[in-house]
N, C-alpha and C positions, 0 to 999 in steps of 0.2 A: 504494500500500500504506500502512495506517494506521500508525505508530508503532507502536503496541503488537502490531500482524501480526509486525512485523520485530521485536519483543523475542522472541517467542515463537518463531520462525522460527529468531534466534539464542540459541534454549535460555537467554536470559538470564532469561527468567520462566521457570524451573526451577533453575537452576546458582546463580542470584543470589538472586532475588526470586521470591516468591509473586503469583501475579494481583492486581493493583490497578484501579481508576478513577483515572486522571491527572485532575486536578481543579486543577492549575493550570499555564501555558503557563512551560516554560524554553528559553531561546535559549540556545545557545551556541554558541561561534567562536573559531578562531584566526589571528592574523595578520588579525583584520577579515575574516572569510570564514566565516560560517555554516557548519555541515557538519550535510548527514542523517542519521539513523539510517545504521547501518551503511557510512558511508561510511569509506575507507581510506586514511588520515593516516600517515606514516612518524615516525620518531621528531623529525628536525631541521622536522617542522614543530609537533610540539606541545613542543617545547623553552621555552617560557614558559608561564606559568600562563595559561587561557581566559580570555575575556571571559565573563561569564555575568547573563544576566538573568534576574532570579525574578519571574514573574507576580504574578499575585493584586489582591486588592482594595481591603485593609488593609497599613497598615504596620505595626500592631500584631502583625500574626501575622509569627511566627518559624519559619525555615527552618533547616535543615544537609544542607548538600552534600557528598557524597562521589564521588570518582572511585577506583573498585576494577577492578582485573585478576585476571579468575577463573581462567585461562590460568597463573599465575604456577607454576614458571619454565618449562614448555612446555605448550601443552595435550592433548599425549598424555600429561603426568605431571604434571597439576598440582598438585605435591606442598604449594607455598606458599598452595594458593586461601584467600583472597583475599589479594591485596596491597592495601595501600589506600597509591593513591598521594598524594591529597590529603583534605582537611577543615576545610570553612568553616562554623561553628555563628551562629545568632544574627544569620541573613541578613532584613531587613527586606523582607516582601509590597512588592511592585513598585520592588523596588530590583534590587541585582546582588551578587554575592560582597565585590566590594572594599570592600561594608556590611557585611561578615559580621567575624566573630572566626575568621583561620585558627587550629585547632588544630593541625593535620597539617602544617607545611610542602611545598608542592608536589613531587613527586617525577618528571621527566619519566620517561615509558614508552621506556621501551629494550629492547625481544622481543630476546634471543638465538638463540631460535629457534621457526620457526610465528606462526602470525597469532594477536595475542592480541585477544582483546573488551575495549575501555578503557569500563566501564560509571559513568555518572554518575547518581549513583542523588537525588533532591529527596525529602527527610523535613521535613513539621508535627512543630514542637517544642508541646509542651507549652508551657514560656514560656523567658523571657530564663535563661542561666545555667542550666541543665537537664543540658545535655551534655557531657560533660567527654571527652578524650582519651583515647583506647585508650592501650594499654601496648605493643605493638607492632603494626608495619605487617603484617607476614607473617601468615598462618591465620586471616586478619580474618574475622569473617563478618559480614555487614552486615543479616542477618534477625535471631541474635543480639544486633547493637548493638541493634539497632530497636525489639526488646525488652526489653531492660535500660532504653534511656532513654524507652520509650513514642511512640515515633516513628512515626508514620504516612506511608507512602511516599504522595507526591501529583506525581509526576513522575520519568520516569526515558528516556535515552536511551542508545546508545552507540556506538564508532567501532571501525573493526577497526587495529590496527598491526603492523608487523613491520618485521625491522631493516633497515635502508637500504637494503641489494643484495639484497632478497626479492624472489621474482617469487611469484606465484600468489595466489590468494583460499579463502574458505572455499565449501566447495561444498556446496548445499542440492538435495536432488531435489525435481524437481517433482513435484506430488501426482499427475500422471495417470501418473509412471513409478514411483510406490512402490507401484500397485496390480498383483496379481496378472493373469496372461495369461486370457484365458477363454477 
């Protein structure tokens, strides 16, 4: 399955983001371990800020990273959407975050309750110095930001978590049982 199947699959291009073209390659990992789209991280493992490397061709071109929770604080009520737990402005093409300006200070994801989607959303800045800090982390909206600083989404993946003693996942039907009987 393509990345962008699984955003779409996980309502993240709807609840998050608008349809894009990813147009440049982001890794990211924690603990030294790559994780795929949708895969399912507990809180004590993304307890430190990722490792993240930002593709591209140019060092001249400028990135900002966000890691937002559209789930915030359940996602049968996500009264908070979006929490935005981190943000890294001013990320140099084929570099990583730790070349970035964090505005956000990292905030590890801790679900209380339910599986929340942790979405890492990659924005083209305009240029250096462009982007400046929300004013709070809660009711963030990241299409919003996007548009206030002229940000072009050029990458986006995300991981599902829940709190430590959660058992279960999110569960998607398969397309041949959402159609009708004939």
């Amino acid at each position: 399955m393509l990345a962008m199947d699984s955003l779409v699959m996980a309502r993240v291009i709807h609840d998050v983001l608008d349809p894009f073209t990813s147009t440049v390659p982001l890794r990211i990992g924690y603990n030294n371990r790559l994780f795929l789209p949708g895969a399912d991280l507990r809180p004590s493992a993304v307890a430190s800020k990722p490792r993240v490397h930002v593709g591209g061709n140019y060092m001249r071109v400028l990135y900002t990273l966000m890691l937002v929770d559209p789930d915030a604080p359940s996602p049968s009520h996500p009264t908070l959407r979006e929490y935005l737990h981190w943000m890294v402005v001013d990320i140099p093409g084929t570099t990583g975050a730790s070349f970035g300006q964090e505005l956000v200070v990292y905030e590890r994801p801790e679900p209380r309750s339910g599986i929340h989607r942790m979405v890492f959303v990659l924005f083209q800045q305009l240029g250096r110095g462009t982007v400046f800090a929300p004013h709070m982390r809660h009711n963030f909206s990241s299409r919003n930001f996007a548009c206030q600083y002229h940000l072009n989404i050029v990458a986006a993946t995300y991981f599902n978590c829940q709190r430590e003693g959660g058992s279960g996942g999110r569960r998607f039907k398969p397309e041949s049982t959402q159609r009708g009987r004939y």
